[in-house]
N, C-alpha and C positions, 0 to 999 in steps of 0.2 A: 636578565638575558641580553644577551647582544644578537641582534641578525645585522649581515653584512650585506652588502647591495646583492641581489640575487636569490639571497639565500632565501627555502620555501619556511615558512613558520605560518601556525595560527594559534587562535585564541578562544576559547571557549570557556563559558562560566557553565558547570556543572554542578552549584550549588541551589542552595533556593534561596537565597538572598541576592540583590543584585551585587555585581563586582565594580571594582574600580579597578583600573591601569595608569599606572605613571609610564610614558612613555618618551624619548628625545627621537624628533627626527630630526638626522643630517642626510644632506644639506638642508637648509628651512624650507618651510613650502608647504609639502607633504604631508603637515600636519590637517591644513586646509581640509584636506577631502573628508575628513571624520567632522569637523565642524561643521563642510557644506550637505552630507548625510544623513550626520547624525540627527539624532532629536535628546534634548535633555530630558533627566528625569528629577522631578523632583519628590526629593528622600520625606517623610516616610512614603511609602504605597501601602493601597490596601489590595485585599486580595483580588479583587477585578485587576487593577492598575497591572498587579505582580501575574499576574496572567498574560495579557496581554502584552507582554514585552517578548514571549515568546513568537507572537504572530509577524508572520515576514510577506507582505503583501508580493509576490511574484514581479506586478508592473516598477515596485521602487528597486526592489533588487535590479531590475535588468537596469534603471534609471545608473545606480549607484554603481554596477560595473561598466559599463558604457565610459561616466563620468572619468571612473579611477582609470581606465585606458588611456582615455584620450588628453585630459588635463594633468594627470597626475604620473601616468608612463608606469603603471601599477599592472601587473599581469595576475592572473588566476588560473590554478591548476587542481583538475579535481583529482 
């Protein structure tokens, strides 16, 4: 897929296995904010682990959009 600057898109794994994504950001940078976020997973999980990747703590989310606003010029639209 290609998104063009603006353009709305998301991403949702609907499986029960974890996903992966190859993705190029341009300009460079903006990759950043998924590294400074993110947390690694390391493959295999067991079923607690596989569980728990579903849990979204409320206080990092707001942490992680605040973050993509103001360093990264990343907007969200519900």
């Amino acid at each position: 897929m290609h998104f063009t600057r603006g353009q709305y898109h998301g991403y949702k794994n609907i499986g029960l296995k974890p996903a992966k994504i190859l993705m190029w950001v341009t300009p460079a940078g903006g990759e950043q904010f998924f590294a400074e976020v993110g947390q690694p997973v390391n493959l295999p999980l067991n079923e607690e682990e596989r569980n728990l990747l579903g849990v979204i703590n409320p206080a990092d989310l707001e942490k992680a959009i605040a973050l993509a606003s103001t360093k990264y010029d990343l907007q969200f639209q519900q």
